[in-house]
C-alpha positions as CSV (number, residue, x, y, z in Angstrom):
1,X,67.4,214.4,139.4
2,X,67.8,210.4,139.9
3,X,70.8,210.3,141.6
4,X,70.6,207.0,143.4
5,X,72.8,203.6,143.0
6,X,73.7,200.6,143.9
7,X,76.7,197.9,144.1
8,X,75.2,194.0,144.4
9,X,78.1,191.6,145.4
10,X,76.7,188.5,145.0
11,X,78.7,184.8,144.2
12,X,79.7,183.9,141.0
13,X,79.0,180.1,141.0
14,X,77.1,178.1,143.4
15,X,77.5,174.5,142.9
16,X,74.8,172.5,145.2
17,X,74.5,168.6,145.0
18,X,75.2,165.2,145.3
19,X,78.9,164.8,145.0
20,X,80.3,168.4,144.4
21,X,82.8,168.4,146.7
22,X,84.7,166.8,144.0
23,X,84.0,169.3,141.8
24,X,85.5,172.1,144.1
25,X,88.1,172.6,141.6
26,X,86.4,173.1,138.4
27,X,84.1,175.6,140.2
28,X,87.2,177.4,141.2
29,X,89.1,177.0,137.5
30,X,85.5,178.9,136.5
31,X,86.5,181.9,138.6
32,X,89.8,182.4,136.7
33,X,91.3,182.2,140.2
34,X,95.5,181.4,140.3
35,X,98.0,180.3,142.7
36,X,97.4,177.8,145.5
37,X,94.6,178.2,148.4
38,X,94.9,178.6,152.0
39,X,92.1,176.2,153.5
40,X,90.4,177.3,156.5
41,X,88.6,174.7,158.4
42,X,87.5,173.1,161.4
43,X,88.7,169.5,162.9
44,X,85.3,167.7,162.4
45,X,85.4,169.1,158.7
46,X,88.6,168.5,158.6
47,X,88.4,164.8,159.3
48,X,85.5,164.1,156.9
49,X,86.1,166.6,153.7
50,X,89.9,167.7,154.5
51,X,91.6,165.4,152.2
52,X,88.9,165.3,149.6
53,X,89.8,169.0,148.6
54,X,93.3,168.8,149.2
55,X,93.6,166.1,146.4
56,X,92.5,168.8,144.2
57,X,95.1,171.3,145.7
58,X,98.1,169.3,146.4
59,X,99.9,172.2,147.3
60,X,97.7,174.2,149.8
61,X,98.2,175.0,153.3
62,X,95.6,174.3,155.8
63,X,95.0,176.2,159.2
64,X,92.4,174.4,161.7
65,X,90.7,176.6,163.8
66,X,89.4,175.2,167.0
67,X,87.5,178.1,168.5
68,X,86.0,181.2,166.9
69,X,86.9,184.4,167.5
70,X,88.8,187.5,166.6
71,X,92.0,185.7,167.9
72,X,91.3,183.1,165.2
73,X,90.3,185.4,162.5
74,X,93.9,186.6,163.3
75,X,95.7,183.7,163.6
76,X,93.9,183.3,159.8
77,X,95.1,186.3,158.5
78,X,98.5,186.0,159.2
79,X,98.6,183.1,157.9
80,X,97.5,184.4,154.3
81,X,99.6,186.6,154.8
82,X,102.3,184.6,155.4
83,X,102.0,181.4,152.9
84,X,100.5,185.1,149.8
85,X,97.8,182.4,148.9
86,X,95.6,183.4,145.5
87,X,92.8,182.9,147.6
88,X,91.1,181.0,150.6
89,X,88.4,178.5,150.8
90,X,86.7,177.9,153.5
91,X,85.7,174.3,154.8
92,X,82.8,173.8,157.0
93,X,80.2,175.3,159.1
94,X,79.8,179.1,160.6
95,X,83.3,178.8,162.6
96,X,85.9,178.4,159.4
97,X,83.4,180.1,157.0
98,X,83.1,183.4,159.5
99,X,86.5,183.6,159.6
100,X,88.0,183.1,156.7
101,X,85.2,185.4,155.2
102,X,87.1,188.4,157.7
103,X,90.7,186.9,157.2
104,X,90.0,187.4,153.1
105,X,88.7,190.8,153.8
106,X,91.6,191.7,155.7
107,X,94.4,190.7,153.1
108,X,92.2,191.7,150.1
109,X,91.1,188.2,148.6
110,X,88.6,186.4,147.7
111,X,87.3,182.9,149.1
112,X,85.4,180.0,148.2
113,X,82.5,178.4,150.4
114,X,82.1,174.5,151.3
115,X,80.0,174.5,153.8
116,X,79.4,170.6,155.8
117,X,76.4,171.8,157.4
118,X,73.3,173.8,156.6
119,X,73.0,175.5,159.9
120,X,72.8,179.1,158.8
121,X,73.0,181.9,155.6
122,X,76.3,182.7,156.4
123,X,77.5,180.5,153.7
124,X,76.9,182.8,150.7
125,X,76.4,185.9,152.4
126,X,78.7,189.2,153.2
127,X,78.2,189.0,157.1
128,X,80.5,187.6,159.6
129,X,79.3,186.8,162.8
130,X,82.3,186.8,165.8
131,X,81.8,185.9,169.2
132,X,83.8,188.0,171.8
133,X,83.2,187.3,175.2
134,X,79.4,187.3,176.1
135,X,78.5,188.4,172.8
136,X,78.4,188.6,168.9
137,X,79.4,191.1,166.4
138,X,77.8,191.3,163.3
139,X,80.8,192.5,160.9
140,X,80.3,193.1,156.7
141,X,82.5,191.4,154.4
142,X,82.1,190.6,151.0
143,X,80.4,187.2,150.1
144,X,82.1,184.1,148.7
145,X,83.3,184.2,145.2
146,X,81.8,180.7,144.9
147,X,79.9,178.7,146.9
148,X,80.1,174.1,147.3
149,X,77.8,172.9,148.9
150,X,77.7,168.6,148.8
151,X,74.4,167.6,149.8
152,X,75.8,164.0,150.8
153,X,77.9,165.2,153.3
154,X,75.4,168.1,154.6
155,X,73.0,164.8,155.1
156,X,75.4,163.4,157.8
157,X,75.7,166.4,159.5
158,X,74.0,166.4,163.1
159,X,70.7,166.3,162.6
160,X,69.7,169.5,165.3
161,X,72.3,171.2,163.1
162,X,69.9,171.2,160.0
163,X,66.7,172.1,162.4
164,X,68.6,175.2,163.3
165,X,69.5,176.2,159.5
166,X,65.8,175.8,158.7
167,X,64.8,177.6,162.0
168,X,66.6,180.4,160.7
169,X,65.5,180.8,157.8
170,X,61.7,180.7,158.9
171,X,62.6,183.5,161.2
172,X,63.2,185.6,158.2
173,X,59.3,185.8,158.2
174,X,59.0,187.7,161.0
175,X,62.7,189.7,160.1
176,X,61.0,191.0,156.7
177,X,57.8,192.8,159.3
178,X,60.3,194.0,161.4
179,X,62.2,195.7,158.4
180,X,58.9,197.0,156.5
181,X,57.9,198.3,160.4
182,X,61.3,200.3,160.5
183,X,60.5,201.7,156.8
184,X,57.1,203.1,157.8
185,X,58.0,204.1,161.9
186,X,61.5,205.0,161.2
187,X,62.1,206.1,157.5
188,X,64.7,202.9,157.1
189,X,65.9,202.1,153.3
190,X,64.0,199.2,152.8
191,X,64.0,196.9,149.1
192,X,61.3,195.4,147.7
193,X,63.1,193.0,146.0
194,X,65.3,191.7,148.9
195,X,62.3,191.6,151.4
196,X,60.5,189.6,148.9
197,X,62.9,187.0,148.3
198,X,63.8,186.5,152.0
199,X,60.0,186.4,152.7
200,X,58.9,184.0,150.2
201,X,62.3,181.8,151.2
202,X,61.2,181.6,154.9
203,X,57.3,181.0,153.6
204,X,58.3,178.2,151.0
205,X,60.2,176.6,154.3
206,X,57.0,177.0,156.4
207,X,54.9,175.5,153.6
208,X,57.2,172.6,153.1
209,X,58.3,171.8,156.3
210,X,56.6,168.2,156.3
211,X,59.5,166.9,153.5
212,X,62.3,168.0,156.0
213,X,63.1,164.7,157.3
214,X,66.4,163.5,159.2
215,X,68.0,161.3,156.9
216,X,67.3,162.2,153.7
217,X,69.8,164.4,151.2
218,X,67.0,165.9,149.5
219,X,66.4,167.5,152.3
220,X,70.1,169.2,152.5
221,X,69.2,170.4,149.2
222,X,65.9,172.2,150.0
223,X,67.6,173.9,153.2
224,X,70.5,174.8,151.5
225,X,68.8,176.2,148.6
226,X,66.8,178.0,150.8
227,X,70.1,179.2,153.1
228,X,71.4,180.5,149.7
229,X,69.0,182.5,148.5
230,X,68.7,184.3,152.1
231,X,72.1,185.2,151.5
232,X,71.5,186.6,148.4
233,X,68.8,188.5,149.7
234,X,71.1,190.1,152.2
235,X,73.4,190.8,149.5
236,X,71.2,192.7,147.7
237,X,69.8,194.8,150.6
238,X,73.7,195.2,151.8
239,X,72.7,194.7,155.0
240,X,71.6,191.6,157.5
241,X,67.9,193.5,157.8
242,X,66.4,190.4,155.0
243,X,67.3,187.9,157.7
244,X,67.6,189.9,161.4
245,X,65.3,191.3,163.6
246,X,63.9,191.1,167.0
247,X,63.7,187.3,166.9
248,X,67.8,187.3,166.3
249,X,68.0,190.4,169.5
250,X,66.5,187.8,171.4
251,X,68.7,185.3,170.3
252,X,71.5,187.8,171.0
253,X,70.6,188.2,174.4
254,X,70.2,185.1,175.3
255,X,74.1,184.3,174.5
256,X,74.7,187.0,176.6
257,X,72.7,185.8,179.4
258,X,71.9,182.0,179.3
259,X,73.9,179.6,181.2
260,X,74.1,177.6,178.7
261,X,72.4,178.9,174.8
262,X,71.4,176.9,172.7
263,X,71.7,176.7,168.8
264,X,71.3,180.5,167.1
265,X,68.8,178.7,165.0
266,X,66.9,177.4,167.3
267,X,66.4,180.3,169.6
268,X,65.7,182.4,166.8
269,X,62.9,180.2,165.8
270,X,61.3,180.2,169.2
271,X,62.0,184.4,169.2
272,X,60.2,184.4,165.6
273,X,57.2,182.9,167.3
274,X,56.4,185.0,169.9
275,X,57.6,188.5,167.9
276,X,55.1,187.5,164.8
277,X,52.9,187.2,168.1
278,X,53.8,190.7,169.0
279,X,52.9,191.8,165.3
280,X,49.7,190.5,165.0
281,X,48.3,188.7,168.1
282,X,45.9,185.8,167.9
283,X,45.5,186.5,164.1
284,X,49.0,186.1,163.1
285,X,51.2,183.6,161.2
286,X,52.7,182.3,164.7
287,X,51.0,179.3,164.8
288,X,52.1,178.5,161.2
289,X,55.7,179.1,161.9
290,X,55.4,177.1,165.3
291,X,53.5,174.0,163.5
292,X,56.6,174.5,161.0
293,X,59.3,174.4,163.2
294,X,57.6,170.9,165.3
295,X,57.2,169.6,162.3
296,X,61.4,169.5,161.7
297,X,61.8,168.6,165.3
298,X,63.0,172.0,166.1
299,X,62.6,173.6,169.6
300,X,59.3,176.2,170.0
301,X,59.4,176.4,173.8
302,X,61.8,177.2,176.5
303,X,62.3,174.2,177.9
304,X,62.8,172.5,174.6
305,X,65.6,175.0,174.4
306,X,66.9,173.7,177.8
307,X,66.8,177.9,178.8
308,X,64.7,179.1,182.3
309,X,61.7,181.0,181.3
310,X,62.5,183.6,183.5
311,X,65.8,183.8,181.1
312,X,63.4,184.1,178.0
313,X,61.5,186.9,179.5
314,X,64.2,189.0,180.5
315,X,65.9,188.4,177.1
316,X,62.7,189.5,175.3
317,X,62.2,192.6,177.0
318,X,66.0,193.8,177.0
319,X,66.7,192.3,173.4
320,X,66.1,196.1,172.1
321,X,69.3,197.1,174.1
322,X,71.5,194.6,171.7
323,X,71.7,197.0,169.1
324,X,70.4,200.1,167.1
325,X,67.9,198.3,165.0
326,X,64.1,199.4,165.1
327,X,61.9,196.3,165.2
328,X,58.7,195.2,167.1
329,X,60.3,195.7,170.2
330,X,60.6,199.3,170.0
331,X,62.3,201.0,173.0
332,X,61.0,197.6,174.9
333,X,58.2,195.7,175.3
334,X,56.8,195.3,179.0
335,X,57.7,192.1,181.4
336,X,53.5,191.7,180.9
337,X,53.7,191.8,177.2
338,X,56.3,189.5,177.1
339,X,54.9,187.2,179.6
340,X,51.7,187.2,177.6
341,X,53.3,186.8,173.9
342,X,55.3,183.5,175.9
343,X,52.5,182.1,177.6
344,X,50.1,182.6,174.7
345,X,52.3,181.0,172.2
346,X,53.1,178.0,174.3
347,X,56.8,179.5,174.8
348,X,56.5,179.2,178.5
């Protein structure tokens, strides 16, 4: 007997453009959403979007989070809890969006996404990612109701900031393997459909890295397309495993370990290189999804990343250690192994 289901959460509107910040409102009148928001956001966000979306809640409260964190996620939800908003939106990039993502959870609301910056899926997927002390927890919540993202003001963002969204969505190449590994090895619920989509996202990036240039607002509206249907793709697997595997370990340890880490994009581009190395050696898509990542200007060695590549090795063969996830790393890969898939690459 056929006994098996499954519950999709995905967002009911996703407004991507020129302009749409302006048109936060009507996205949210869509929804059938009452009462008056509580905006999370960031000061940076803040200063450039803040009063932008106010004017279209007049009578909203707004919390500005300086540092992420549980202590901030908190601080969120008592303030929700406080002001009995009918919901939260969340302005910015992974800091306010994390957190109010958790906050909603906590108090049992939904929330709206705006992101500024299209530095990672987190926008329009059910994950939070917290740092706590030297590390990161990876923590389910249900994605956005809605999702805003205005391609004019994701075009002044930072520049590095957009290298690391597309990084990370490349590395989904090498996160699909790892998942489709854990199925065979492991006996891990893997989708067809979700490994697909995430697959063909990070491969339509890697194709089309050559348009991805600094400047232009087309290209916020490639990434974030891209960043959008990653999230969806985790959505639909109800997990991170569309988008996370070794290459996000390593990126993992090094946070733990680094002086100083850079970008979560960026390392988990540079990881993706040298674990679709480990996959398949000389006749693998690494050189692809290096080519890809110079092409945006995004880091593919170690000292690009500013990290010791003593600091690489011993990230890549302790990554395994971050968390119970099967990938190409097994129960650890060899300081030789990972010296080779470093060297070979160009890592080190």
């Amino acid at each position: 007997m056929f006994d098996k289901s499954t519950w999709i959460k995905l967002p009911r509107n996703v407004l991507v453009g020129h302009g749409t910040l302006d048109q936060t409102g009507d996205a949210i009148v869509e929804l059938h959403l009452t009462g008056t928001p509580l905006i999370i956001t960031s000061p940076t966000p803040n200063r450039l979007a803040g009063d932008r979306l106010r004017e279209q809640f007049p009578d909203a409260e707004t919390i500005i989070v300086e540092r992420a964190g549980f202590e901030a996620v908190e601080r969120a939800t008592e303030a929700a809890e406080e002001t009995d908003p009918g919901f939260l939106i969340a302005l910015g990039g992974g800091k306010p969006i994390d957190i109010a993502k958790m906050a909603a959870d906590h108090v049992g609301l939904g929330f709206v996404s705006v992101p500024t910056v299209a530095s990672h899926d987190g926008i329009v997927s059910g994950r939070s990612s917290i740092p706590e002390g030297d590390t990161r927890h990876s923590v389910a919540a249900d994605p956005p109701l809605a999702v805003v993202a205005d391609t004019e003001i994701m075009a002044q963002a930072p520049w590095e900031l957009t290298t690391a969204g597309c990084a990370d969505i490349i590395s989904n190449y090498t996160a699909v393997k790892d998942w489709r590994l854990a199925k065979r090895l492991k006996n891990v619920e893997y989708s067809e459909y979700a490994g697909a989509l995430s697959e063909m996202t990070a491969e339509m990036l890697v194709d089309n890295a050559g348009s991805i240039k600094k400047g232009l607002e087309e290209s916020s509206w490639i990434v974030v397309k891209a960043l959008v249907s990653s999230g969806v793709a985790m959505s639909i697997a109800g997990s991170s495993r569309p988008a996370s595997g070794a290459e996000h370990l390593f990126s993992h340890q090094l946070d733990r370990i680094a002086p100083e880490p850079a970008l979560h994009g960026h390392q988990v581009g540079v990881g993706s290189i040298m674990t679709e190395y480990l996959h398949s050696g000389m006749d693998g898509r690494w050189t692809a999804i290096r080519s890809a990542l110079k092409s945006i200007d995004a880091p593919t060695t170690a000292a690009e990343l500013a990290i010791e590549p003593e600091t690489v090795i011993e990230a890549l063969t302790t990554a395994h250690q971050i968390r119970d996830r099967y990938t190409i790393l097994g129960n650890g890969v060899s300081e030789d192994a990972a010296i080779e898939a470093a060297t070979v690459t160009g890592v080190i």
